[in-house]
C-alpha positions in Angstrom: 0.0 0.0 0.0 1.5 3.2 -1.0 1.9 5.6 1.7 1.0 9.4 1.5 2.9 12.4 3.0 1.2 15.6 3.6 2.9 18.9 3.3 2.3 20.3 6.5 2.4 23.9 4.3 -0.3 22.7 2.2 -3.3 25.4 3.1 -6.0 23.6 1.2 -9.4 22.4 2.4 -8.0 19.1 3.0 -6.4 19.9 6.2 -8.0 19.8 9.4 -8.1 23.8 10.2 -6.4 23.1 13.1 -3.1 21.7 11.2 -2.7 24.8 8.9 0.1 26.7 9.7 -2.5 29.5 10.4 -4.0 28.0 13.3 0.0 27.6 14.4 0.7 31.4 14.7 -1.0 34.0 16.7 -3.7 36.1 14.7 -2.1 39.3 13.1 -3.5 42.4 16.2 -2.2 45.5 14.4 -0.9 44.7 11.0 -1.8 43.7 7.9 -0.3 40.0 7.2 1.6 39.3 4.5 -0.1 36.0 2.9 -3.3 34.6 2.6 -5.5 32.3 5.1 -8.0 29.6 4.1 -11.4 30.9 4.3 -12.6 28.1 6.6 -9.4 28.8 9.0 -9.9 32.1 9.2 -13.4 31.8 10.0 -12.8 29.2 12.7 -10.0 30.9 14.1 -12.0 34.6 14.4 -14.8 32.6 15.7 -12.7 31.1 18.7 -11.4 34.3 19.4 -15.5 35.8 19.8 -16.0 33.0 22.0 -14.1 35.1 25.1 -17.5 37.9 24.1 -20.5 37.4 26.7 -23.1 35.7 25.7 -25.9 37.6 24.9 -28.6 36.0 25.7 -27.4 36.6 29.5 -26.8 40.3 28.8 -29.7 41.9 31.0 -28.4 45.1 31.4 -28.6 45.9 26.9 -32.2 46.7 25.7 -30.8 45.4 22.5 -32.7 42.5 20.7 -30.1 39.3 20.9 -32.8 36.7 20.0 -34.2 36.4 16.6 -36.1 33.7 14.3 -33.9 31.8 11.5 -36.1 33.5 9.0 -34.6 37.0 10.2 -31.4 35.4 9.6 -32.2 34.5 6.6 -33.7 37.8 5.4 -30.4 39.6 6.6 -28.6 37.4 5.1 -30.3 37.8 1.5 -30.2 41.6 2.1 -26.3 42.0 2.5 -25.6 43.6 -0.5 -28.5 46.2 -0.4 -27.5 49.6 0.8 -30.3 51.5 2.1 -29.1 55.0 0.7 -29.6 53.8 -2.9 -33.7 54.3 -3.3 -33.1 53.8 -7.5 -30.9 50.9 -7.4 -33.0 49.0 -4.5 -36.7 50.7 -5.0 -38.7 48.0 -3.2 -36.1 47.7 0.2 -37.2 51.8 0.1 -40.7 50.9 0.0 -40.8 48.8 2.7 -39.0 51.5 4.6 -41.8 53.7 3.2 -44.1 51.1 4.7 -42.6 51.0 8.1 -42.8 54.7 8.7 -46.6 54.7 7.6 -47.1 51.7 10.2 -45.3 53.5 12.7 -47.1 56.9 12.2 -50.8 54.8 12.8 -49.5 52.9 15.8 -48.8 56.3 17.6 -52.3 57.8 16.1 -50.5 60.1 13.8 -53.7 62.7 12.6 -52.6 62.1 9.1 -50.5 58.3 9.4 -50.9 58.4 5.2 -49.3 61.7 4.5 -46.7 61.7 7.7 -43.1 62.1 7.5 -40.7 59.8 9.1 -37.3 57.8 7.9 -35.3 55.3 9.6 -32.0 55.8 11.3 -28.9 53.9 12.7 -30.7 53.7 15.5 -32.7 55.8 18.0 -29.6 57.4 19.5 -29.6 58.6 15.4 -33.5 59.3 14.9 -33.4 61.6 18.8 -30.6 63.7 17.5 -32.3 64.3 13.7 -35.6 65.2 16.1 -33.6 68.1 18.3 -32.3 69.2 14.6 -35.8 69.9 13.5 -36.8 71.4 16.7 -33.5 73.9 16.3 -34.1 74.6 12.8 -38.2 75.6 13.5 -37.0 77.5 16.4 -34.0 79.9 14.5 -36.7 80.4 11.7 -39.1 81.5 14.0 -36.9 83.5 16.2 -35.5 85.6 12.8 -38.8 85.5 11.6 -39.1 88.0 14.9 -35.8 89.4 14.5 -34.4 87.9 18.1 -31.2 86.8 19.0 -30.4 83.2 18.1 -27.3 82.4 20.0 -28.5 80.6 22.9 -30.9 77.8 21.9 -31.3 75.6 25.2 -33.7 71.9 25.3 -34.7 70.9 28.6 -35.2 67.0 30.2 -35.0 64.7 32.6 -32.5 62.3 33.1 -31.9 61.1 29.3 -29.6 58.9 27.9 -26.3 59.9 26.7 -27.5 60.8 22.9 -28.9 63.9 23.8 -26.2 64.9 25.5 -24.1 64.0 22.6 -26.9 66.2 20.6 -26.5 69.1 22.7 -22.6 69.5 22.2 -22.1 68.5 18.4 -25.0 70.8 17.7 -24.5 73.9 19.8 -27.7 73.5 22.0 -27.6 73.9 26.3 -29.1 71.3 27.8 -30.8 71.6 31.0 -31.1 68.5 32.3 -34.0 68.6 35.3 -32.1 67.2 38.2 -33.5 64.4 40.3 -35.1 65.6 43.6 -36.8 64.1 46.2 -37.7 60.2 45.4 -38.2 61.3 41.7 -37.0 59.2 38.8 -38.0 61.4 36.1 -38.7 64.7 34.6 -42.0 66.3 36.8 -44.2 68.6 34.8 -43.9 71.4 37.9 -40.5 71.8 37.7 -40.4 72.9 34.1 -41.1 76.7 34.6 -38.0 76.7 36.4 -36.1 76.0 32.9 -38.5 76.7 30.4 -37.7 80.2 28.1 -37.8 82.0 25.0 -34.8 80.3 23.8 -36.0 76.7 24.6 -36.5 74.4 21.3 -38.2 72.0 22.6 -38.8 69.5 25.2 -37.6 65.8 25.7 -40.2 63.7 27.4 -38.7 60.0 27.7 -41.5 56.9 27.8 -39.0 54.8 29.1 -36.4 56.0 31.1 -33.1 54.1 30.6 -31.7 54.5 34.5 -35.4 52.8 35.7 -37.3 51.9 33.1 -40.4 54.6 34.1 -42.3 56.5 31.9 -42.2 59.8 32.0 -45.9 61.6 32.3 -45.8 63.0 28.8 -49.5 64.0 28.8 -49.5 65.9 32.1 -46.0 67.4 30.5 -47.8 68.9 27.6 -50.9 70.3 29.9 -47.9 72.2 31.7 -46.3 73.4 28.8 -49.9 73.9 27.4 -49.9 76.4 30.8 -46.9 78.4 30.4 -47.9 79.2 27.1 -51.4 80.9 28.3 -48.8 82.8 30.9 -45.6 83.3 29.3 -47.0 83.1 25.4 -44.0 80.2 25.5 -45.5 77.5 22.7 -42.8 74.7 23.4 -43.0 71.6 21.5 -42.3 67.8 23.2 -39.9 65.1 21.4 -41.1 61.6 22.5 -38.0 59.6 23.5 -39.8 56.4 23.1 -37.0 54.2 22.4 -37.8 51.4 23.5 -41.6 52.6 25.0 -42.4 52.9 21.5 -43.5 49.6 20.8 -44.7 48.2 24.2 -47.1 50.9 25.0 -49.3 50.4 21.7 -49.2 47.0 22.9 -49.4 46.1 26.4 -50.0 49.7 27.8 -53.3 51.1 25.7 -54.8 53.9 27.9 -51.8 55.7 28.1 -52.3 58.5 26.4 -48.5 60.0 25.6 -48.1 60.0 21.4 -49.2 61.8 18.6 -52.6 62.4 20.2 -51.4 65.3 22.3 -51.0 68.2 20.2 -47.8 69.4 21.1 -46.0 66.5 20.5 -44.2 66.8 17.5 -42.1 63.7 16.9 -40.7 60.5 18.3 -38.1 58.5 17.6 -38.0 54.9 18.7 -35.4 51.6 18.2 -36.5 48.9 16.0 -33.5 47.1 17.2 -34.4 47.5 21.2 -38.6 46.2 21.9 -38.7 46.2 18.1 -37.3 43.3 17.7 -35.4 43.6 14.9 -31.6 42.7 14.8 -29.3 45.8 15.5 -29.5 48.9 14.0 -32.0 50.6 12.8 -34.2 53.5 14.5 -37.2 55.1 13.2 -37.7 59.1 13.5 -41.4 60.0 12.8 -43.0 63.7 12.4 -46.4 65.0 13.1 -46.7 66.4 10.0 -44.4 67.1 7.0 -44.4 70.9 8.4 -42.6 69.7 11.6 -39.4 68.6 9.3 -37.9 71.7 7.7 -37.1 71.7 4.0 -33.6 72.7 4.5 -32.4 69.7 6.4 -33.3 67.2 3.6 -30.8 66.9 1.2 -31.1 65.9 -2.6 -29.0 63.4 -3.8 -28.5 62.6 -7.9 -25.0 60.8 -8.3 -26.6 58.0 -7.3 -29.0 57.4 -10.0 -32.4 59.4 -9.7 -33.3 62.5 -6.9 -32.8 60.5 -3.5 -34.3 63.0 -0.7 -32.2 61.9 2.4 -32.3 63.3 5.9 -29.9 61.3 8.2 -26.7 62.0 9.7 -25.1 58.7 7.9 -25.0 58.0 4.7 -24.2 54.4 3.2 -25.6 51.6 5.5 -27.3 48.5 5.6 -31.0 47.3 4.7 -31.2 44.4 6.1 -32.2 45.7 9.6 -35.0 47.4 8.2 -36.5 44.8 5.9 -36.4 42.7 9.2 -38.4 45.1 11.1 -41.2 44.8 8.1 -41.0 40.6 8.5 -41.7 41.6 12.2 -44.8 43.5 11.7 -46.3 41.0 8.7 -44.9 38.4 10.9 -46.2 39.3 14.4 -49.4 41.6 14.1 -50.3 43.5 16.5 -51.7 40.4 18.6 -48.4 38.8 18.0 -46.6 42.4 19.9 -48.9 41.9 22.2 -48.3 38.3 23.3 -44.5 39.3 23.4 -44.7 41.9 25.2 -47.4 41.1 27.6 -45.4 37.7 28.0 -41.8 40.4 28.9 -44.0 42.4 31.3 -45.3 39.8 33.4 -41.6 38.4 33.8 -40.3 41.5 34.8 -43.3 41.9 37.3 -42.6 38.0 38.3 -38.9 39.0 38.7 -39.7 42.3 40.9 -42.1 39.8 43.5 -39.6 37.6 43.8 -36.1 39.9 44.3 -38.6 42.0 46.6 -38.3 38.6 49.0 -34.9 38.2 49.2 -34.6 40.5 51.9 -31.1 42.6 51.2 -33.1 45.0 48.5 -35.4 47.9 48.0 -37.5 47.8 45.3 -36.9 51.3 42.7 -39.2 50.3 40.2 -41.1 47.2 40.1 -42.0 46.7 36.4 -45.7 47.8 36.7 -46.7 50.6 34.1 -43.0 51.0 32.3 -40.9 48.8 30.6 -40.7 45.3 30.9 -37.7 45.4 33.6 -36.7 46.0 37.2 -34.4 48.5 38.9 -33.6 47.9 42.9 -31.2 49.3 45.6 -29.9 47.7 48.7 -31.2 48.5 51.8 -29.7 51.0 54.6 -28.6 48.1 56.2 -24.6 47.5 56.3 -24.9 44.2 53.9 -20.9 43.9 53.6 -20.6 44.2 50.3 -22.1 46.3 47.2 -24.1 45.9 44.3 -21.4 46.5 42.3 -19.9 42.7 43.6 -23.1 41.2 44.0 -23.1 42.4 39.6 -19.7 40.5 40.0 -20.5 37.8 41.1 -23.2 36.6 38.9 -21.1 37.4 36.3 -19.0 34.2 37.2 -22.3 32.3 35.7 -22.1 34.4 32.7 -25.0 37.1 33.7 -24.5 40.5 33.0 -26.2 43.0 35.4 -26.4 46.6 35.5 -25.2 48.6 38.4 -25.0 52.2 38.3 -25.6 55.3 40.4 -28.7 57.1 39.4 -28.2 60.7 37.9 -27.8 64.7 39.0 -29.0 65.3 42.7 -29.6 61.4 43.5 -26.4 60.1 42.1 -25.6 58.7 45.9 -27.9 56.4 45.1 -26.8 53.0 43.3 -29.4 51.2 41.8 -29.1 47.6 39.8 -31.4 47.2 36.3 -32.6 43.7 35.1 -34.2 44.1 31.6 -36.7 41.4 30.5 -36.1 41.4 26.5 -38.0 38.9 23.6 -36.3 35.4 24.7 -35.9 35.9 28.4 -38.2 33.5 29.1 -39.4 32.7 32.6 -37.7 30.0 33.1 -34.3 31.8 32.1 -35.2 33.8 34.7 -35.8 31.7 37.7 -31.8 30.7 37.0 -30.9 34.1 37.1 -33.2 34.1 40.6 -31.0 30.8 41.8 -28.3 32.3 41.0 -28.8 35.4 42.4 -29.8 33.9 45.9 -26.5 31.9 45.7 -24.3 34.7 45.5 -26.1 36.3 48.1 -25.3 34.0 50.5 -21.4 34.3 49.6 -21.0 37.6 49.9 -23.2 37.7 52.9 -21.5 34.6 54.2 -17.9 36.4 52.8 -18.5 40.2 53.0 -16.2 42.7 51.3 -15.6 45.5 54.0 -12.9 47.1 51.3 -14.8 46.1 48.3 -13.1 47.7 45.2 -15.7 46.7 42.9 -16.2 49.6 40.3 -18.9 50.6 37.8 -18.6 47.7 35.1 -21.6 49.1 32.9 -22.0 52.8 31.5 -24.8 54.7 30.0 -23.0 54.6 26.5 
């Protein structure tokens, strides 16, 4: 029998990946390398290296969506050469886009859902800023319009996730951020004369507050502002930071009144990648009426092929995320958003019981009325150690909580989040309750007096 030598230099598919002389040298970090790698090796070996990444599913402090169906896999998959910007070349990925806005527009009672103006975005950090742009832009007109000063344009909020903050410095715009008093966890409608003037664009009304998970009371926000105007002649419009509120109210949440319905607000912008459920990123930003978006911020775009009116602050980006978020609508209905979100809330409510009988915490906000999640602090007690290495500890079984210090006045105040996304099911959850009780019992059993456990999650 004749007896065949391989050369171990041979790169071709018929070597195990693991005998290439790839899988023999440590992955090129900051260079380009000089050869070539079989396509399977270098898959394999990229893929080993992303096993060190969390895994997602366990990742309860992102509002991200990290479970999707094989047919959104398969849809993003088919759409990975489709480039969202190019409306001539890929006409019906635009009209679903089209159809998405128009969906969106009826599910927050737009007046006019058929003749509304919205687009989507990266995501909603994206669709919030292009919201403050149109609020600056209707402001400057209307201020030269009366021949005032223009200088100083100010948007007030309550505690607000780091986009508008972003927002406010690469646009030029003060924000006055309401700061936190008392037990509040939110912006309160009768503390906004005390930042409220002629030079404010708008204001930011969040249903869904990302420290907590509360809504804000958007309604009883507009019947303030609806009274400052009758005694300051102040008509300030609300943005609707609906994020990830955006598509669980609709759902689960009906008699809340906090959308298009009230008057004064004037857009929302929500993530289709967050309670969406589509995969990341897209964002939706959606207008009350075409007159809330000024002409002068759309641009026109021919080298393309055809006049592409574009209003975004990228450019070139994927369609895939948004074609998924139309499969989610056909797919779900709004019975099927319902059952999912219904079946998030009452986990999160489940969750909040349960924690609430463990004895070392005090409950922040028990997932009743916001979104589907849970926010707690310890108690005044002397526990001997902090939340921050109780978030350590569980991390050791591959769970990734949130611990953080609430914002402005009650920053002394750490508080831990436990988000309940699409996949969290209940059962996932009474292991993360098993092995929250178990690390309980170390620490209490082992306490920390010098804990140097630090912040391991940020508001980013």
């Amino acid at each position: 029998m004749p007896i065949h030598h391989v050369d171990l230099g041979d790169q071709s598919t018929l070597l195990d990946i693991y005998a290439t002389k790839a899988s023999q040298d440590s992955l090129p970090k900051y260079r380009l390398p000089q050869g070539r790698t079989e396509p399977s090796a270098a898959y394999a070996l990229i893929r080993d290296e992303l096993l060190l990444d969390g895994n997602a599913r366990q990742n309860l402090a992102t509002f991200c969506t990290t479970w999707v169906e094989d047919e959104v896999r398969q849809l993003m998959a088919d759409a990975i050469d489709k480039n969202m910007i190019d409306k001539d070349e890929y006409p019906q990925t635009a009209e679903l886009e089209n159809r998405c806005v128009h969906i969106l527009a009826d599910l927050w009672h737009a007046q006019k859902s058929w003749d509304t103006v919205g687009c989507s975005t990266t995501g909603s950090s994206e669709a919030a800023m292009l919201g403050g742009l149109a609020f600056k832009w209707k402001w400057r007109a209307r201020r030269e319009a009366e021949g005032k000063d223009i200088t100083k344009p100010n948007i007030v909020t309550g505690p607000v996730q780091i986009c508008w903050h972003k927002f406010a410095r690469y646009f030029d715009v003060e924000i006055r951020e309401v700061p936190l008093e008392g037990n509040a966890l939110g912006l309160r409608p009768e503390n906004l004369r005390k930042y409220c003037d002629e030079n404010t664009i708008g204001v930011v009304a969040t249903l869904g507050v990302t420290f907590t998970g509360i809504y804000e009371p958007v309604e009883a926000i507009a019947r303030e502002l609806d009274s400052i105007q009758r005694d300051l002649g102040l008509d300030i419009p609300i943005h609707v930071d609906a994020a990830s509120g955006g598509f669980i109210a609709p759902f689960i949440q009906r008699d809340l009144v906090w959308d298009f319905q009230i008057k004064r607000v004037r857009s929302i912008n929500a993530s289709g990648h967050k309670y969406g459920l589509a995969p990341l990123g897209v964002g939706w930003a959606i207008w009350a009426s075409k007159d809330d978006l000024p002409e002068e911020l759309i641009f026109h775009v021919d080298y393309l092929g055809g006049d592409l009116p574009t209003f975004a602050l990228n450019f070139s980006r994927p369609g895939g995320e948004i074609i998924a978020q139309y499969y989610n609508f056909l797919r779900l209905g709004r019975d099927g958003y319902t059952a999912v979100q219904q079946a998030c809330s009452d986990t999160a409510q489940w969750l909040g019981t349960e924690l609430a009988k463990l004895g070392p915490f005090e409950m922040v906000y028990d997932g009743h009325g916001g979104l589907p999640a849970v926010a707690y602090k310890l108690t005044d007690a002397d526990h001997g150690y902090t939340l921050y290495d109780l978030s350590e500890r569980v991390r050791m079984r591959g769970w990734q909580i949130a611990s953080y210090p609430l914002p402005s006045k009650r920053n002394n105040t750490v508080v831990q989040r436990i988000l309940i996304r699409h996949g969290v099911s209940r059962d996932l959850a009474k292991l993360l309750l098993d092995d929250m009780k178990r690390a309980i019992e170390h620490l209490t059993a082992n306490p920390i007096p010098n804990s140097t456990a630090k912040v391991g999650f940020h508001h980013g």
